[in-house]
N, C-alpha and C positions, 0 to 999 in steps of 0.2 A: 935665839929670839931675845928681843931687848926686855930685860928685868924689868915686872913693875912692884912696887911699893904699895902692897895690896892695903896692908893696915890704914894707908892712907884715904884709899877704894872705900874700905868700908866704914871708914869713922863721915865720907863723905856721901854716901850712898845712902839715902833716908829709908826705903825699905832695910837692907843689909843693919844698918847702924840699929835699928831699931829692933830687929833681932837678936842682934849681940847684943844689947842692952838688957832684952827680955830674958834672954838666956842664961846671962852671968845674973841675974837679978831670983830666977827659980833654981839656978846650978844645974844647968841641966848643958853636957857638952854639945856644940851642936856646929855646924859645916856647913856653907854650901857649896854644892857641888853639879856634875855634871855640864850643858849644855850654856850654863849663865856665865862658868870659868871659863868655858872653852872662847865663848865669845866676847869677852873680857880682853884674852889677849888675841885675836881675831880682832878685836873693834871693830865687833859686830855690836848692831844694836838686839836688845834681847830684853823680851818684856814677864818671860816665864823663868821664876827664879827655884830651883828647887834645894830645900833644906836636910839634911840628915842630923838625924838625934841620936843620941847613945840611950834608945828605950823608950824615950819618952817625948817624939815625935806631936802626936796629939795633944799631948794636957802643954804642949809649947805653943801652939796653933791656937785652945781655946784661950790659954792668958794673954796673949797678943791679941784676939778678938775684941775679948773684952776692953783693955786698954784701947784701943781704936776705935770701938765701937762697930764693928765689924760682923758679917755674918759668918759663921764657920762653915762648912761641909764637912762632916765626918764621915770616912769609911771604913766603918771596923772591920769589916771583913779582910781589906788589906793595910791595916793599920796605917790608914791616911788622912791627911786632914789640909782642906786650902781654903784659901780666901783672898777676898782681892784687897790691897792698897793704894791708893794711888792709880797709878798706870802700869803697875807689876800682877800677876796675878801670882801668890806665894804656895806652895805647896809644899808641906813636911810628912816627915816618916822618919820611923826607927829604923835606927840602923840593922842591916841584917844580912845573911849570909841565905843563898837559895842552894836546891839539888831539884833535880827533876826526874822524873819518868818519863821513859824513850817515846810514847805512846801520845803525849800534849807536851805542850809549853808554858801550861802552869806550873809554878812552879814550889815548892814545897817550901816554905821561909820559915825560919827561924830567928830569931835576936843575936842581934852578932855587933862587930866594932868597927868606928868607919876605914878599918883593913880590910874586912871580910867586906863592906859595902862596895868599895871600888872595885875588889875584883872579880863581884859581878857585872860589872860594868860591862857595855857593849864593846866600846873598843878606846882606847888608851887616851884619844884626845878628848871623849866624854867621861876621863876615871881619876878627873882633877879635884881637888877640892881646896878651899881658903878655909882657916879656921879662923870662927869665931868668938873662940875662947877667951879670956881677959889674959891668961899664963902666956898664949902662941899669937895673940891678936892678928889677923893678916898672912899667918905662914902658909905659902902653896904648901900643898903635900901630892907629890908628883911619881907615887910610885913605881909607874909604869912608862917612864919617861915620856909622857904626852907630848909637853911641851916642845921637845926636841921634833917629838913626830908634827909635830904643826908645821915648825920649820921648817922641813922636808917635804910637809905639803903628803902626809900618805895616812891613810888608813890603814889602822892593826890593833884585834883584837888583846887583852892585856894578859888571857890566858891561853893557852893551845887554842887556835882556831877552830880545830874539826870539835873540840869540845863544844865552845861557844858558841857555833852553829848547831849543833845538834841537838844541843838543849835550849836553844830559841833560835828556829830556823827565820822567823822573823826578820833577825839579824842581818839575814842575808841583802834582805832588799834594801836593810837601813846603811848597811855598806857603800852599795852603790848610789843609794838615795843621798849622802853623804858627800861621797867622791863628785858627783854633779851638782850639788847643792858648792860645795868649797871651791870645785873643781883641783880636789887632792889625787894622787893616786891610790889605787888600794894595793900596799905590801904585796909581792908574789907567795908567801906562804898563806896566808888570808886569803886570799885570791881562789891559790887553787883547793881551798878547804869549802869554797865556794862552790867550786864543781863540783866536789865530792860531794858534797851534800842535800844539792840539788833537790833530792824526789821529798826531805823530809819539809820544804814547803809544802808539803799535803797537808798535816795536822793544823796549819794557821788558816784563820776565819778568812775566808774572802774579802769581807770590809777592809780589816788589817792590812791586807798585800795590796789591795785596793788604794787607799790611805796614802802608805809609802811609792805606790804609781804614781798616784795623781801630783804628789811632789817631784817626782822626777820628772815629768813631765810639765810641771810649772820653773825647775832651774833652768842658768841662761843661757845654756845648750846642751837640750835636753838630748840630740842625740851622741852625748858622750853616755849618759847614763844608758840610753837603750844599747848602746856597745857594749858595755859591762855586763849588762842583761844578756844580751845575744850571746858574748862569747865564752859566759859565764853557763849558759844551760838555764838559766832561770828563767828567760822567755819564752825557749821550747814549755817549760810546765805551767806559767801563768798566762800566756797570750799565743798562744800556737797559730793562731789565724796569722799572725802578724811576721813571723818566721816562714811562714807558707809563700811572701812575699819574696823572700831570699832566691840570690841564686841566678843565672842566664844558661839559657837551652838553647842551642843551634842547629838548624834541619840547612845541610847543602852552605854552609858556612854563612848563612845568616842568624844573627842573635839579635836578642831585645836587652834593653837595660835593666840592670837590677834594683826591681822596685824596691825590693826594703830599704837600701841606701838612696835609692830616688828619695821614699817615703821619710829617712830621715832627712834630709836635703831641705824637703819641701817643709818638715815641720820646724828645724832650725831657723829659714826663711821667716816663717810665721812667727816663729819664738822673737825674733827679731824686729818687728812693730808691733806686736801684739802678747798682754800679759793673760787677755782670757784663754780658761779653762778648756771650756767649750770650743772655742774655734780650733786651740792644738790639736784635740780628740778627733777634731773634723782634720783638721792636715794627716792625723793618724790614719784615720779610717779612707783615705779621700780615695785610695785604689784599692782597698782592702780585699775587691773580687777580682781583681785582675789575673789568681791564679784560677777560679773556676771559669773564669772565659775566655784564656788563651787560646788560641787557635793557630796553627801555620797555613796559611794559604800559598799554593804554590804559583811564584812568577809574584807575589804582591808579598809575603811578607807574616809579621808575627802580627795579629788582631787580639784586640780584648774590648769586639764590640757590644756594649750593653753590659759594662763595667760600672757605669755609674748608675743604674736601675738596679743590676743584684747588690753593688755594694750597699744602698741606701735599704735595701732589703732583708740586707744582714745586721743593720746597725742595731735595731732591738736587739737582735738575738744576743748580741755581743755585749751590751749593756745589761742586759738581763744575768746575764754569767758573770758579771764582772762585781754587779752591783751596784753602776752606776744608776744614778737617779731616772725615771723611766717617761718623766715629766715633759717640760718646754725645753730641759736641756736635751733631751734625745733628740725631739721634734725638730730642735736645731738642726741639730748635726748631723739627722737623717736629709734634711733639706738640702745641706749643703754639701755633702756626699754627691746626692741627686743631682743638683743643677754644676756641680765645680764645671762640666765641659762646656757649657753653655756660652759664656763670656767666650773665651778660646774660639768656639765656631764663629761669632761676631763678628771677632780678630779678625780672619780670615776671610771673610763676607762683605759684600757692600752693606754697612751699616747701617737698617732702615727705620723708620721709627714704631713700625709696628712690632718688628722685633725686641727693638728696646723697652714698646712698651709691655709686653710679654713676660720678658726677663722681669721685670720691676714689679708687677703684677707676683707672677712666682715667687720672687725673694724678701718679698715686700720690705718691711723695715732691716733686713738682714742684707739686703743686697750690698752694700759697702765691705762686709764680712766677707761678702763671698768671692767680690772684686778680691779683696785682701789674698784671699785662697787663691785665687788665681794666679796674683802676680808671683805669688811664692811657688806655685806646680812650674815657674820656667826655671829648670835646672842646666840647662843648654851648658855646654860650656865653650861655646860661638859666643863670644859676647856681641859680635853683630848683629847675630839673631835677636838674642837677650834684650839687645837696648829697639831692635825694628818692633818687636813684641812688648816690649814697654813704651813704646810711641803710642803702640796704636792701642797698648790698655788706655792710655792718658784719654783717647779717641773716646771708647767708649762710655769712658766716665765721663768727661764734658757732656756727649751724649743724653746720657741718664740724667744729667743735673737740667738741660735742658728741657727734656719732655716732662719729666717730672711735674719743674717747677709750671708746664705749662698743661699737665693734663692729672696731675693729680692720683698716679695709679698706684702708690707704695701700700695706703690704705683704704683700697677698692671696698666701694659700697655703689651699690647697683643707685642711679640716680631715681630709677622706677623701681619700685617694692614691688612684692609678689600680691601686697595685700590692693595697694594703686593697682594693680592690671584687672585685679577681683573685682574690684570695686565699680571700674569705668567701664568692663564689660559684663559687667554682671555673672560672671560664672564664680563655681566653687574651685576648690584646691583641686588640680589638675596638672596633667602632664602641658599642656598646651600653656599653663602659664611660666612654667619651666623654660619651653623652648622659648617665648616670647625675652624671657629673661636673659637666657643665652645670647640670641642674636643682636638684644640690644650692646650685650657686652661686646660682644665678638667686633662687631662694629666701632666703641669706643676702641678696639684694641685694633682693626685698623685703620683707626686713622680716619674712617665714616664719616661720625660724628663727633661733637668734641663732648667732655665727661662734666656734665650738666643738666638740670631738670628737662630745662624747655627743649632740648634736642631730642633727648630720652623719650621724651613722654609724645614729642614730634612721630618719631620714629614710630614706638608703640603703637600710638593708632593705624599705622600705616601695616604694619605688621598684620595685627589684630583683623583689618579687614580684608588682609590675602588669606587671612586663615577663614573669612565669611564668619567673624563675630561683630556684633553690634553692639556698639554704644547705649551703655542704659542712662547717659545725660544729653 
C-alpha cells in the first residue's frame, strides 16, 4: 500500500493537530488509533476519531475541553472521556492491557502501554495507531502488519484467533460486519476460529449482535456478509428462522428453489436502490414462512400457500427476539411481508382499477416500497421473463399513479364521518353506522362512486333508507 506522510496528516488535521498540541503541552504520550488509522489509509471518510493515553486519557480530554470550550462526558467506570469538535466526535482512554473470564465479555482492564493497547485490538487493520508525540510526530506503528492486511484486502485477528473470540465472542459478527462493510476476506485461520467458537455468542447482549446485523445488513451486498454468517454457524445461533430457509426437497424428481439464496437474491436486489433499513428487513423477512407452509401437492407441485399471512405473523415475534424496534418500523415491515404478493397477482391479471385501488388503499404511503420489493422478489434467471415482468410492473405503476392522482386513496379518510351519519340520522354509536361506513367505502373502492363529499353523503342517504332510517333534517 502507498506510504503516507502522516506527520504531515496531522500537523494538517485540525481536530488531530490539536491534540498533539494539547498533549506535548500537559506531557502526556498519546495516539490515535484504531478505526480513523485504518480509514486514513482506506480514504475512507471517518468522523469518530479515537485517542490512547499512556494513563492519563481523561485529564487529556478535560484540558482539551476547556481550551475549546467544550463539554466533556466522563466515564470513570471505564476510564473514558469524549467530546465533540468540529464534525469529529473525539474519544480518549488510557492506555491498557484486558484478561477476561470465560463466563462474559467484560473484561478485566488494567493500565498498560500503547503495545499492550493494540494487542487487544480486534483484528490487525483496527491495531494501527500514528503517534502524536513531538519525539515520533506522525510514526505509523504497525505491529501487526495491518497495513499489508489492507492490501490484501483480509481480515485477521493480531493474536491467536480462538483466543480473541472467546474472550469477546462479539468479535465474531464484527468480522464479518467488516469483511461486508470493506468487502475484505476473512483470513482462513480467523475464519475457522469462527466456527469454533460459535455457541460463545450466547454470553453477548442481543442489542450488541443486533447492532453488528443491522450493519451488515445496511453494507453494499449484504448477502456476502449473510454467507459468512451461514457458512460460519453464526446464523444457525443468532437468526435460525432464517437458515430454516436453506436447502431444496424433491418428492418424484420435483424440487423448489432455495429460498435463503432466493432471500439473499432478493435483498441484494433491494440493497441495490434502496439504503433503508427497514425495507431490507422486509426483503429479509419477505418469505420467512415459506418453510411452515410448504407443501407437495401431487400432479401440481411444491405450494407455500398463505406464506405471506404467516410470514407477516411472525414478524413481531422475530423482532421481539431480535430486539428490533416494535414501533412503525415493525408495522412496516409486517405490512410489507403481507401484501409482497399482491403486485405479482396484478402482473398476472387484467389490471382493474378497483384492484388498484385496494392495493393503494392497503399500502398507503408505503406502496412505492412495496412496488420496490416486488421488482427485487424476480430472481428468474429467463431474463425474458425478467424484462416481460418488468414491463408489466412499469403497468402497474403507471396504473397507480393514475388512480391515485384521480381518486385520492394513499391517505383514505372516509368522505362521511361516523359522527355525519349520527347526526343526519339521528341515531347513537351503532353497528348500522359501521356498515353504512363500509359500504360507502367499498363503493369508493369500486369504482361506484368517486372519493368526494357530495357522492358520499349522495350515497349515505340512499343507504340509510334501505336500512328504514330517517332523516332528522
Amino acid at each position: 500500500m502507498e506510504q503516507q506522510d502522516f506527520s504531515d496528516i496531522v500537523s494538517s488535521h485540525p481536530a488531530l493537530n490539536l491534540v498533539a498540541e494539547m498533549a506535548n503541552e500537559k506531557e502526556i504520550e498519546a495516539y490515535v488509533v484504531g478505526g480513523f488509522v485504518r480509514d486514513i489509509l482506506l480514504k475512507r471518510e471517518s468522523k469518530d476519531i479515537d485517542f490512547v493515553c499512556r494513563g492519563k486519557g481523561i485529564d487529556l480530554a478535560e484540558a482539551l475541553g476547556k481550551k475549546v470550550k467544550r463539554k466533556v462526558t466522563v466515564f470513570k467506570r471505564f476510564k473514558t472521556a469524549n467530546l465533540r469538535y468540529g464534525d469529529w466526535e473525539l474519544e480518549f482512554v488510557g492506555a491498557r492491557k484486558e484478561s477476561y473470564r470465560e463466563d462474559s465479555r467484560n473484561p478485566i482492564v488494567e493500565d498498560g502501554t500503547i503495545d499492550d493497547d493494540q494487542k487487544r485490538r480486534d483484528f490487525t487493520i483496527n491495531a494501527l495507531a500514528i503517534s502524536l508525540n513531538k519525539n515520533n510526530l506522525g510514526q505509523l506503528i504497525d505491529p501487526f502488519d495491518g497495513v499489508n492486511d489492507m492490501a490484501q484486502k483480509v481480515i485477521r485477528t493480531p493474536l491467536e484467533p480462538d483466543v480473541t473470540f472467546s474472550d469477546d465472542p462479539l468479535r465474531m459478527m464484527r468480522a464479518v460486519r467488516f469483511a461486508a462493510q470493506l468487502n475484505f476476506d476473512i483470513e482462513a485461520k480467523t475464519f475457522k476460529a469462527i466456527s469454533t467458537n460459535v455457541e460463545r455468542i450466547k454470553i453477548v447482549s442481543q442489542e450488541r449482535i443486533t447492532d453488528e446485523l443491522n450493519k451488515i445488513v445496511l453494507s453494499p451486498v449484504p448477502s456476502y456478509g449473510f454467507n459468512l454468517l451461514f457458512q460460519s454457524g453464526l446464523l444457525k445461533e443468532i437468526f435460525p428462522e432464517m437458515v430454516r430457509l436453506h436447502g431444496v426437497e424433491k418428492v418424484k424428481g420435483m424440487g423448489h428453489k432455495d429460498n435463503f439464496y432466493h432471500t439473499l437474491k432478493v435483498l441484494d436486489n433491494v440493497a441495490g436502490v434502496s439504503n433503508d433499513l427497514w425495507l431490507r428487513w422486509a426483503a429479509i423477512l419477505h418469505d420467512i414462512a415459506k418453510p411452515a407452509t410448504k407443501r407437495f401437492e401431487p400432479g401440481h407441485g411444491w405450494t407455500f400457500h398463505g406464506h405471506e399471512d404467516k410470514g407477516a405473523w411472525m414478524v413481531p415475534k422475530i423482532f421481539r427476539k431480535l430486539k428490533l424496534p416494535l414501533g412503525p418500523q415493525m408495522e412496516y415491515v409486517k405490512k410489507l411481508v403481507k401484501l409482497h404478493l399482491r403486485p405479482i397477482a396484478l402482473v398476472k391479471d387484467n389490471i382493474t382499477d378497483s384492484a388498484i385501488r385496494r392495493l393503494v388503499f392497503d399500502a398507503g404511503n408505503d406502496v412505492d416500497d412495496l412496488m420496490a420489493l416486488c421488482k427485487a422478489d424476480v430472481t428468474s434467471k429467463n431474463m425474458e421473463r425478467v424484462k416481460r415482468y418488468m414491463q408489466n410492473f412499469d403497468q402497474v405503476l403507471q396504473k397507480i399513479e393514475d388512480v391515485e392522482a384521480r381518486d385520492h386513496i394513499k391517505n383514505f379518510q372516509p368522505p362521511v364521518t361516523g359522527e355525519m351519519i349520527m347526526d343526519y340520522f339521528g341515531v347513537k354509536p351503532s353497528r348500522i353506522v359501521g356498515e353504512i361506513k363500509e359500504e360507502i367505502k367499498e363503493a369508493i373502492m369500486e369504482g361506484n362512486i368517486t372519493n368526494d363529499y357530495e357522492s358520499a353523503f349522495e350515497l349515505m342517504k340512499e343507504i340509510g333508507k334501505k336500512k328504514g332510517l330517517d332523516s332528522e333534517q
